[in-house]
Backbone bond lengths (Angstrom), bond angles and torsions (degrees), N, CA, C in turn:
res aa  C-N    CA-C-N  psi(-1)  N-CA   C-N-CA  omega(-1)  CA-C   N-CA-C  phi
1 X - - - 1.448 - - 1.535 109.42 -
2 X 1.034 112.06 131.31 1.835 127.97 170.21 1.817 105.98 -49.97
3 X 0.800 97.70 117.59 1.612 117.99 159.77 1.731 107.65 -85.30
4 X 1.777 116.25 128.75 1.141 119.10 161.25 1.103 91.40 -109.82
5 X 1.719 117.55 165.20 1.468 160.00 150.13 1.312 99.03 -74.82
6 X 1.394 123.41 140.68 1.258 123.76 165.17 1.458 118.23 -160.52
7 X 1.098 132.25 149.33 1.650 139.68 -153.98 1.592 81.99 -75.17
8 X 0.997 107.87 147.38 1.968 118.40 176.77 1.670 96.48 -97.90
9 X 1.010 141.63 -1.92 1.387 142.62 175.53 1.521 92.21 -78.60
10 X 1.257 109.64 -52.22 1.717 110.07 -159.88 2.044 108.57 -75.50
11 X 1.371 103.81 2.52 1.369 115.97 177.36 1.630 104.07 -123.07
12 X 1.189 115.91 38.30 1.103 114.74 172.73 1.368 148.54 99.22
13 X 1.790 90.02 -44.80 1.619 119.53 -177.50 1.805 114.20 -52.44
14 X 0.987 134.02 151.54 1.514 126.68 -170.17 1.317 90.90 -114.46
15 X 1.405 103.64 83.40 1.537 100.47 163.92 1.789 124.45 -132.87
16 X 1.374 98.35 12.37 1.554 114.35 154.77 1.395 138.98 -40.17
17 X 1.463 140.31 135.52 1.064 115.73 -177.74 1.459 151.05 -50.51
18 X 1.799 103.59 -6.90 1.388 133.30 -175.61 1.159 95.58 -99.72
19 X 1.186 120.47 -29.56 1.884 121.38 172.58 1.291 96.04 98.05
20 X 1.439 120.32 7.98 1.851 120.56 139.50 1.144 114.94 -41.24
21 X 1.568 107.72 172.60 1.278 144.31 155.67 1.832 103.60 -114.09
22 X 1.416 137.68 172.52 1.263 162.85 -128.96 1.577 105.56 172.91
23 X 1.115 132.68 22.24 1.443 131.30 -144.82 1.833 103.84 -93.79
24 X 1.241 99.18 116.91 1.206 111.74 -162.97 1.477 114.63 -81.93
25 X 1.253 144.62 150.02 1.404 135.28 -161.79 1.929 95.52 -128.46
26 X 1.163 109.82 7.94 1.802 108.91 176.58 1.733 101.17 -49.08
27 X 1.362 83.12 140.40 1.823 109.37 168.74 1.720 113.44 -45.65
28 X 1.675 98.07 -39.59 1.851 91.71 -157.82 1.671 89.35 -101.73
29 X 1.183 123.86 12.99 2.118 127.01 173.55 1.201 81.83 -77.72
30 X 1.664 131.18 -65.06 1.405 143.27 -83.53 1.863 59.63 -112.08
31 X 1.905 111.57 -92.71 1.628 113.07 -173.92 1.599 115.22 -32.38
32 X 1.731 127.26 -35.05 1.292 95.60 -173.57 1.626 104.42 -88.15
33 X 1.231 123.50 -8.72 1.654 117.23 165.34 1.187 114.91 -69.53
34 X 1.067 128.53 -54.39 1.788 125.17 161.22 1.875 105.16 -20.63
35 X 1.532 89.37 -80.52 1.740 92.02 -172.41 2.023 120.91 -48.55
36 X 1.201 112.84 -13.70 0.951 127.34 161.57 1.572 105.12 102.55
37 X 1.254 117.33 24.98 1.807 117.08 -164.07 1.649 99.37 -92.15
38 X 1.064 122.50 -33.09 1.581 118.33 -173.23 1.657 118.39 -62.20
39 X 1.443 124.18 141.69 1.703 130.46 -160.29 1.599 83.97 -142.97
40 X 1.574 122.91 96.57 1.289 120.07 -176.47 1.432 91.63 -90.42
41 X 1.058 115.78 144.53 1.496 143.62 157.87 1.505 122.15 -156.82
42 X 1.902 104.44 143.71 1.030 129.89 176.08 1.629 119.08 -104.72
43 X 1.267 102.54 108.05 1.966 110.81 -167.63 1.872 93.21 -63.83
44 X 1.123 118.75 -27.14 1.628 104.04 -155.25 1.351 92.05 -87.23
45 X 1.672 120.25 -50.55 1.307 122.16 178.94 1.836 103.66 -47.75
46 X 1.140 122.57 -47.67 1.602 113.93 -175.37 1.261 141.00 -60.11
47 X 1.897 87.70 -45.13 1.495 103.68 137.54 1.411 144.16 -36.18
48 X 1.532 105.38 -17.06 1.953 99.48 170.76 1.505 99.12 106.13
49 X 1.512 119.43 0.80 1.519 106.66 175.87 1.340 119.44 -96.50
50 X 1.325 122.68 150.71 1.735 113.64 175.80 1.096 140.72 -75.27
51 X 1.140 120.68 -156.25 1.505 101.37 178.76 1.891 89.89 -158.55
52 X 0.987 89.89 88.48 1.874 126.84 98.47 2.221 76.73 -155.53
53 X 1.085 108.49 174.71 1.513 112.67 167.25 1.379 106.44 161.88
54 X 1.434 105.89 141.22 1.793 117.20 -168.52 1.439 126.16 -36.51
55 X 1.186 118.89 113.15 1.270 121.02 161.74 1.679 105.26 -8.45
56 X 1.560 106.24 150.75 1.619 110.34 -172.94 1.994 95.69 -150.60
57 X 0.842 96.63 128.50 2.016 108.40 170.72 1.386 96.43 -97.30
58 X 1.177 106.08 178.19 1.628 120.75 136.60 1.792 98.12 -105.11
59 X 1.391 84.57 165.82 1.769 95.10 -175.15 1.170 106.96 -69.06
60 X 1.266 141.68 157.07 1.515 157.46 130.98 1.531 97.42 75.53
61 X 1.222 121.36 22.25 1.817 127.76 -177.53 1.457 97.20 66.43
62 X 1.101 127.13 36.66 1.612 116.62 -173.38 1.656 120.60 -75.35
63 X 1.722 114.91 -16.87 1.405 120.19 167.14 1.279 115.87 81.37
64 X 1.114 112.92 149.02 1.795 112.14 -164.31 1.248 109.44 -69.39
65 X 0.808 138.15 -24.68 1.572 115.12 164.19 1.014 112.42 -47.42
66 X 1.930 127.36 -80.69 1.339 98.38 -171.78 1.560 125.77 -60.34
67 X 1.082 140.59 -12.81 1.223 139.44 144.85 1.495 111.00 -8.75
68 X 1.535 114.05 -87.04 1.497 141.31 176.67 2.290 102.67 -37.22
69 X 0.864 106.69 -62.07 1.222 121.27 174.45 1.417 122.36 -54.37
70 X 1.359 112.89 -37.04 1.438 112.04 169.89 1.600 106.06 124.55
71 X 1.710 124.12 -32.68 1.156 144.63 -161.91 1.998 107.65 -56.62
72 X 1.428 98.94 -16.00 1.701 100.30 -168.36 1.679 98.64 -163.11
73 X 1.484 102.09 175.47 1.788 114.50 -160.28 1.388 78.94 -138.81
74 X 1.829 108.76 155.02 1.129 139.45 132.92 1.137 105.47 -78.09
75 X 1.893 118.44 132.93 1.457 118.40 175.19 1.399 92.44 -126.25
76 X 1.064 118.76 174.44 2.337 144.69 -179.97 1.475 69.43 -102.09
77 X 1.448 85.58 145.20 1.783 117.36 155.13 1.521 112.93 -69.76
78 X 1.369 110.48 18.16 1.636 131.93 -176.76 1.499 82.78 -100.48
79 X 1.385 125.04 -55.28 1.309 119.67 -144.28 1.789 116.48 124.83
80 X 1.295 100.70 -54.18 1.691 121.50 -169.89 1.741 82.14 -41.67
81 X 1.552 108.50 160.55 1.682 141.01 175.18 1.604 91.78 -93.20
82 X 1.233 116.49 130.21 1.523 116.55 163.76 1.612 90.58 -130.59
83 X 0.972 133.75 21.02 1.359 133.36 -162.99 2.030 93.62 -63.82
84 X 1.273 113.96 -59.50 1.412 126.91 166.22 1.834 129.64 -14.43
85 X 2.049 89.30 -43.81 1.456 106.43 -178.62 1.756 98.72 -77.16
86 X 1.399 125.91 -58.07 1.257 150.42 -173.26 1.460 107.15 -45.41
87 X 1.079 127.20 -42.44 1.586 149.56 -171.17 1.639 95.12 -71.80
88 X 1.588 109.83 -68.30 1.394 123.64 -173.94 1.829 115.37 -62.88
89 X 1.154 98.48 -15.71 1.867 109.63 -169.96 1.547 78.61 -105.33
90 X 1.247 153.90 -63.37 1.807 131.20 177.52 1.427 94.11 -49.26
91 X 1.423 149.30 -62.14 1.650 116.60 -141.37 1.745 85.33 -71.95
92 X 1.227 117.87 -54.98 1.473 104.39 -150.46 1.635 101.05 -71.31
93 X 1.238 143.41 -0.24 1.202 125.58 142.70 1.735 124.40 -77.81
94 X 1.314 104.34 17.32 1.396 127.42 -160.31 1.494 100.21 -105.05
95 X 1.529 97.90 -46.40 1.577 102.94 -172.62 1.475 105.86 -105.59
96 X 1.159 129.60 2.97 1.443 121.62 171.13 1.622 97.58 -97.95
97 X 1.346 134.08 -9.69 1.288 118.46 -179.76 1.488 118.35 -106.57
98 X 1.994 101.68 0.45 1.693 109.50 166.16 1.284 79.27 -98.11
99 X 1.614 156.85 -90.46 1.304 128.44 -145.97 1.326 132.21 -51.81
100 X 1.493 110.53 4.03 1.385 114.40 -157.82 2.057 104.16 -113.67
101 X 1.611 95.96 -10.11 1.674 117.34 -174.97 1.953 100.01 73.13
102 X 1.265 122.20 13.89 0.982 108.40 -157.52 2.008 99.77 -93.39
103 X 1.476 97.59 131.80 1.747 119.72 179.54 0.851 121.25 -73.85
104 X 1.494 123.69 -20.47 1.775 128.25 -166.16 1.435 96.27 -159.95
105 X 1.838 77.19 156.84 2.220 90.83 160.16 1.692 108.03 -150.29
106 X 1.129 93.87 172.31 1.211 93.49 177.28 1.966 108.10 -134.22
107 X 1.052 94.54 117.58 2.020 103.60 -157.04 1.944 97.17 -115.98
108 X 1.100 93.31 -159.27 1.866 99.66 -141.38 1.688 77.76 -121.65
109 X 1.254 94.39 100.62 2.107 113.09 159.44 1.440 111.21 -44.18
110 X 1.316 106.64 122.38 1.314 105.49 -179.85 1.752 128.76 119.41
111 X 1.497 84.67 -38.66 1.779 88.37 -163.49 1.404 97.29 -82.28
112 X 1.631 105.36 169.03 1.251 114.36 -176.63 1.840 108.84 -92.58
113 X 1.013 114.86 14.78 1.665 134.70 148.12 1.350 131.26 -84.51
114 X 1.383 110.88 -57.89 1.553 137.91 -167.00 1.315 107.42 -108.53
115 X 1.315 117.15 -24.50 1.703 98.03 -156.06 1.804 99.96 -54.99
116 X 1.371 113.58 153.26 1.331 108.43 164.08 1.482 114.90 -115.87
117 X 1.122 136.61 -32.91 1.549 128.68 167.75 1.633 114.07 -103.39
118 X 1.407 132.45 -5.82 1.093 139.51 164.51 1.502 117.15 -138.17
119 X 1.559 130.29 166.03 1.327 168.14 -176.13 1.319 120.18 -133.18
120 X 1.413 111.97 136.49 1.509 100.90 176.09 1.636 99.16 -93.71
121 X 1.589 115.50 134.41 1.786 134.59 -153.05 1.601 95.34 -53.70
122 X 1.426 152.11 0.09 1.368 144.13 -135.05 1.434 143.05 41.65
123 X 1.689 106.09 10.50 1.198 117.87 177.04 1.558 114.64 -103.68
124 X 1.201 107.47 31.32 1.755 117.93 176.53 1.672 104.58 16.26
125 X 1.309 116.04 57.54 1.462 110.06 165.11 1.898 87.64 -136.79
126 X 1.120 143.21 45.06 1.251 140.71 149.85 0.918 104.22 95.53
127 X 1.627 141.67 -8.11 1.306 114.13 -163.56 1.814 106.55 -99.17
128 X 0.946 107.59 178.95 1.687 114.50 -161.85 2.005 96.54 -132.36
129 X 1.381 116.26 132.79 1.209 104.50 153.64 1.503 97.47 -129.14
130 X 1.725 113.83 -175.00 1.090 115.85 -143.13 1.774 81.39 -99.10
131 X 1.604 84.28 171.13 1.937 104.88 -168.87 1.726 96.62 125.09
132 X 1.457 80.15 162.24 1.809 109.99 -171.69 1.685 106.66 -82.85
133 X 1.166 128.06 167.97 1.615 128.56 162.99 1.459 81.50 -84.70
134 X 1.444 102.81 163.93 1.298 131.48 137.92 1.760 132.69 -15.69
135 X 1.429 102.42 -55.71 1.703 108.07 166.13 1.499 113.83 -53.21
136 X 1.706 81.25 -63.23 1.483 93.14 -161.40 1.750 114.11 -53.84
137 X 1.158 115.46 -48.04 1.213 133.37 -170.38 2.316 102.04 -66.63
138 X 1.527 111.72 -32.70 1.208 101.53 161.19 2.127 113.39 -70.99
139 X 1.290 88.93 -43.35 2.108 79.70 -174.31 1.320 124.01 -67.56
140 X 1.725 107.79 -15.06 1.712 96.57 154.43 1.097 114.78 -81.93
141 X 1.493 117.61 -42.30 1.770 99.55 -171.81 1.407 117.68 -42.21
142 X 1.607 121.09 -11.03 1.455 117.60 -152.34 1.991 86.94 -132.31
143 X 1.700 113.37 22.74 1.184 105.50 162.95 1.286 131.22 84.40
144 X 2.167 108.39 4.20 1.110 113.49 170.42 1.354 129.38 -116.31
145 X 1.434 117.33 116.67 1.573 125.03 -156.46 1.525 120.16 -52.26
146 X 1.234 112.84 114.55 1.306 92.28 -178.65 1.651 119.37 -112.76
147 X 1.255 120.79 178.62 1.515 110.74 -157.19 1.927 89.37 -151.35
148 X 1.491 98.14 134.30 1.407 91.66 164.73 1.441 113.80 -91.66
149 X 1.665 108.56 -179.40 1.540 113.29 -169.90 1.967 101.25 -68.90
150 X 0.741 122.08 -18.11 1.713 125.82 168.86 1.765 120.35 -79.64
151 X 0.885 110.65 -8.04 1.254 113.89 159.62 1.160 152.22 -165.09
152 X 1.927 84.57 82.35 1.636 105.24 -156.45 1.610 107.91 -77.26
153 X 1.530 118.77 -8.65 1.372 116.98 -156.77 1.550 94.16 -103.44
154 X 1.374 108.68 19.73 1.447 112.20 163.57 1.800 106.18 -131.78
155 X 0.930 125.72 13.67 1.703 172.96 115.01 1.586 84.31 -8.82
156 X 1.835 87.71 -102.69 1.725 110.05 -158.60 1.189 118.00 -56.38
157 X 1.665 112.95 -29.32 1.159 109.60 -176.08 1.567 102.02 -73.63
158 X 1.260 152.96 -53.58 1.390 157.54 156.03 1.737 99.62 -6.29
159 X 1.237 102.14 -77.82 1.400 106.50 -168.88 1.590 118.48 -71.91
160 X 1.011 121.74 13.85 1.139 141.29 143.24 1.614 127.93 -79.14
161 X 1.117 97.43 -38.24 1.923 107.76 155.19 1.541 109.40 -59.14
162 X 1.415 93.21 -60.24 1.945 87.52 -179.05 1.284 111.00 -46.39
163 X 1.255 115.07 -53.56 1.909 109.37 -160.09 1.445 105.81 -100.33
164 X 1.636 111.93 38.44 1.509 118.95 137.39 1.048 144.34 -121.88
């Protein structure tokens, strides 16, 4: 059986920077948690950050790649670089999803970890431009599909490729 990765915010856990949860109530979270396939993890929490703890961008919306590369920083709406924590919360969601055989995840749109088709731009006034978080943008480079919480029904259909 397929193992997903999945943001632990979107299962409930309060491990957001507000010390929320995001906890998503979709049909195919709800059936693949039943079947037992979901591996929630939080890259920022693993990374060494707390919980509740400052809002974080990447700079100039630049997207996890350059993140990974060196080209841009995650900063706190403090200012402080956490880019270090962000880096360390992608490998070890990096290496729990090669020890784990797991092909895909499904992570939290938006964040500067997870987002998978957007980022919020680094000007902490809401707006989002397009690019990957940091996670997300390390588990494809290394070949693992990722899917935001909006489009899981292109999700199932994926993992339905795998387990044929």
């Amino acid at each position: 059986m397929e193992r997903i990765l999945v943001s632990a915010c979107l299962m409930g856990r309060k491990v957001r920077y507000d010390g929320g949860a995001k906890t998503s109530s979709d049909a195919w979270l709800a059936a693949w948690r039943a079947q037992g396939r979901l591996v929630p993890f939080c890259p920022e929490v693993e990374g060494g950050l707390p919980v509740p703890r400052p809002a974080a961008e990447i700079e100039d919306g630049a997207g996890g790649a350059a993140v990974l590369s060196g080209a841009a920083r995650v900063l706190a709406i403090d200012g402080s670089d956490v880019t270090a924590a962000f880096v360390a919360g992608a490998r070890s969601a990096l290496a729990l999803a090669r020890s784990s055989g797991i092909r895909m995840a499904v992570l939290k749109e938006g964040s500067p970890s997870c987002g998978v088709l957007s980022v919020y731009d680094g000007g902490f006034e809401g707006r989002r431009a397009r690019g990957q978080g940091v996670t997300t943008a390390l588990l494809e480079r290394d070949g693992i599909r990722v899917f935001g919480e909006d489009h899981l029904d292109e999700a199932a259909a994926y993992l339905r490729t795998l387990e044929t």
